[in-house]
C-alpha positions as CSV (number, residue, x, y, z in Angstrom):
1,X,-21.6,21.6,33.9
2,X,-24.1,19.1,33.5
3,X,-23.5,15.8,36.5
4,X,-23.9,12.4,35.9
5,X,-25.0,9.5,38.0
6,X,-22.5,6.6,38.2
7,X,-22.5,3.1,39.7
8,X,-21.8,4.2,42.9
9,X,-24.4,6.6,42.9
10,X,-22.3,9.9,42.8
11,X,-22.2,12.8,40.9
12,X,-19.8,13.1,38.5
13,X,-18.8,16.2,36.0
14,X,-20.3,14.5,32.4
15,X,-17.8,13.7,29.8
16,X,-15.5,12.9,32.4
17,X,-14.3,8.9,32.4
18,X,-15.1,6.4,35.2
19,X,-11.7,4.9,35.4
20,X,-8.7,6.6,36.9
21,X,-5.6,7.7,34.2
22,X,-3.1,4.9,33.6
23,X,-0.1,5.5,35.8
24,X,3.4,4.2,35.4
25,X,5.7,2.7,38.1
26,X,6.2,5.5,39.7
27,X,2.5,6.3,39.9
28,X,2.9,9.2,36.8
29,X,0.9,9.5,33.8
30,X,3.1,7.9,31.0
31,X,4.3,10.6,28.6
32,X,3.0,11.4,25.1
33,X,4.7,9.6,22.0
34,X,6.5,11.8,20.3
35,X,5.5,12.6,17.0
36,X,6.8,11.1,13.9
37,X,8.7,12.9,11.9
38,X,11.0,11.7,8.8
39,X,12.7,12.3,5.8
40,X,10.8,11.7,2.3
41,X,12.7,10.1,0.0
42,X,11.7,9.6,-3.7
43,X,14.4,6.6,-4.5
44,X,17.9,6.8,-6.4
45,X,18.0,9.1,-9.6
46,X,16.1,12.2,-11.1
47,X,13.9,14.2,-8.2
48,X,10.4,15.7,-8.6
49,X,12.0,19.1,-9.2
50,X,14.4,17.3,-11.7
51,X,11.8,15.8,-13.8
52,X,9.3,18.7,-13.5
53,X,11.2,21.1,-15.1
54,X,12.1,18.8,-17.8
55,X,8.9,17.8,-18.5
56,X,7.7,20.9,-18.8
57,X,10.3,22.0,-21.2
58,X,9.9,19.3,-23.4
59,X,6.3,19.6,-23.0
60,X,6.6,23.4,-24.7
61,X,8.6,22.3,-27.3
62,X,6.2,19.3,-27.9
63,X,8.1,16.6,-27.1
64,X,5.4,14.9,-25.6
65,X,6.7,11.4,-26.6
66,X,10.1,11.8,-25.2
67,X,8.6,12.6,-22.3
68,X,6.8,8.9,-22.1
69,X,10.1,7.3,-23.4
70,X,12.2,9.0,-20.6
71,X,10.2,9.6,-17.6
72,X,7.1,7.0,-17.2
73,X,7.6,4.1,-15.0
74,X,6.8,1.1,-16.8
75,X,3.7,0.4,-14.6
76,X,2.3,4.0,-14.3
77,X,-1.2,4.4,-13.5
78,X,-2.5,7.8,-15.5
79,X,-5.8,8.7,-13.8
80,X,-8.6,11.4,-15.4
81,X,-10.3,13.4,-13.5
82,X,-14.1,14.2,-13.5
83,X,-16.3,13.1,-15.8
84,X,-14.1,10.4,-16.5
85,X,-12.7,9.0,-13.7
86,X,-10.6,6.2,-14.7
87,X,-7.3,4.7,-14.3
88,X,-4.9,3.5,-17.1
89,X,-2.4,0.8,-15.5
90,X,1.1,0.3,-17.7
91,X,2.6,2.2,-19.9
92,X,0.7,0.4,-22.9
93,X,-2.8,1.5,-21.8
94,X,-1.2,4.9,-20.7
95,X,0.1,5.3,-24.6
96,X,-3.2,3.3,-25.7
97,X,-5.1,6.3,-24.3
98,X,-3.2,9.0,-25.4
99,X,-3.4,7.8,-28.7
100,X,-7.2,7.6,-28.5
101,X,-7.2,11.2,-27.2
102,X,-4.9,12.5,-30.3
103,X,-7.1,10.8,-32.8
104,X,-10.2,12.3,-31.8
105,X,-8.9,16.1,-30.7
106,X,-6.3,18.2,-33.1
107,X,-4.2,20.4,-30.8
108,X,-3.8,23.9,-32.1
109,X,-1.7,25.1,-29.5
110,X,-0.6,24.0,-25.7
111,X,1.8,25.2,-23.2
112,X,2.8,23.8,-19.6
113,X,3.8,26.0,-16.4
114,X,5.2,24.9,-13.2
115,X,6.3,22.3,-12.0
116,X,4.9,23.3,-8.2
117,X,7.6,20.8,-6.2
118,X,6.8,19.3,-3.7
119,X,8.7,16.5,-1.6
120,X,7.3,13.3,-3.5
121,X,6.0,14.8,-6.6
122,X,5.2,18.2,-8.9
123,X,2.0,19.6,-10.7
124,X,2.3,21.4,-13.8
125,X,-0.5,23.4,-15.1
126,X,-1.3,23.3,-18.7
127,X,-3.6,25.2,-21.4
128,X,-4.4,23.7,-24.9
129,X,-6.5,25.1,-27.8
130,X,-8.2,21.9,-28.8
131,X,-10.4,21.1,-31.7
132,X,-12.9,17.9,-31.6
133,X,-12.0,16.4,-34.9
134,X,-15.7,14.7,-34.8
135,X,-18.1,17.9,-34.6
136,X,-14.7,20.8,-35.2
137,X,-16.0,22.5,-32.0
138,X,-13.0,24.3,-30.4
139,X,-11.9,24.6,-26.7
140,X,-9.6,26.0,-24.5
141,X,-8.5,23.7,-21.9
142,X,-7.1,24.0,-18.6
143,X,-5.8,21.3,-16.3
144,X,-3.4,20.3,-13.5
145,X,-1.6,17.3,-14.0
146,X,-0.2,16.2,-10.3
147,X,2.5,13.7,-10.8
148,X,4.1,11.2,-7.9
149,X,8.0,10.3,-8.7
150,X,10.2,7.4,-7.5
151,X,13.6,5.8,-8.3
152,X,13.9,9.1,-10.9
153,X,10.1,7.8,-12.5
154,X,6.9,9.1,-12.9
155,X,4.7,6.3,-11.0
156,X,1.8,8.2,-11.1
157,X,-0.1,11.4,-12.7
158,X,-3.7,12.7,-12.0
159,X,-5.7,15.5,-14.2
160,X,-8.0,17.6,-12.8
161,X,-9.5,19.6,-15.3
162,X,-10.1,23.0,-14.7
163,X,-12.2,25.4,-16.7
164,X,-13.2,24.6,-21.0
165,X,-13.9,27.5,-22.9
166,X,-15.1,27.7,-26.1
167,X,-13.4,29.4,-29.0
168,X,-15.6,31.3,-31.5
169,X,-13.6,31.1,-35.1
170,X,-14.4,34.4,-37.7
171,X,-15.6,32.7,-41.0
């Protein structure tokens, strides 16, 4: 072990410190805090499992706008994942940009699976058959939406796109 030189002059082991340990009144070393540990609570109503499997039902029997009416906070913040990278704040730009989305891409065909639960939120993993309405090229999409819940809401949702494929039609 490699020896340092301190103050004093004397050797001491290196990465060791110059100054004695605290000690308590009764010349100990104080005890470690404890770790913190607590409950996670998502708020009065509907729970991430709740609203997962929900949304995912309604979201195979494309329901997709009961799903905003019923579920969406009124300030959610919807946020796109690479490439994109933004954040829609309120549920006016959150419609605002699905509208957008719709209007430029026909969906042939989409289906959800999950949720995944977890103690504040669920992800649900979808697949659509999407055609781009500007140049008709078609693609399958996959993506995992990761949404937060509280008071029986959807605060927040997050896709991160996963592979695009594209479809080769027969003529």
């Amino acid at each position: 072990m490699a020896k340092k030189k301190s103050k004093a002059g004397r050797a001491r082991p290196a990465g060791k410190s110059k100054k004695p340990a605290a000690r308590g009144a009764a010349g100990k070393k104080p005890a470690r805090k404890a770790a913190t540990v607590r409950a996670v609570k998502t708020g009065p109503g509907p729970g991430p499992g709740e609203i997962g499997r929900a949304l995912v039902e309604m979201f195979n029997r494309g329901q997709w706008t009961e799903i905003e009416d019923r579920f969406w906070s009124p300030g959610i913040v919807s946020c796109e994942g690479e490439g994109v990278a933004m954040e829609w704040v309120g549920r006016n730009a959150v419609r605002q940009k699905g509208e957008q989305w719709y209007a430029e891409n026909q969906v042939h065909g989409a289906s959800a699976e999950g949720p995944y639960v977890g103690a504040s939120g669920f992800a649900v993993r979808f697949r659509m058959d999407v055609e781009n309405r500007a140049n008709g090229q078609r693609t399958l999409m996959e993506e995992v939406g990761v949404y937060e819940v509280k008071n029986g809401k959807i605060v927040r949702e997050e896709f991160m796109y996963g592979t695009v494929t594209p479809v080769t039609t027969r003529t």
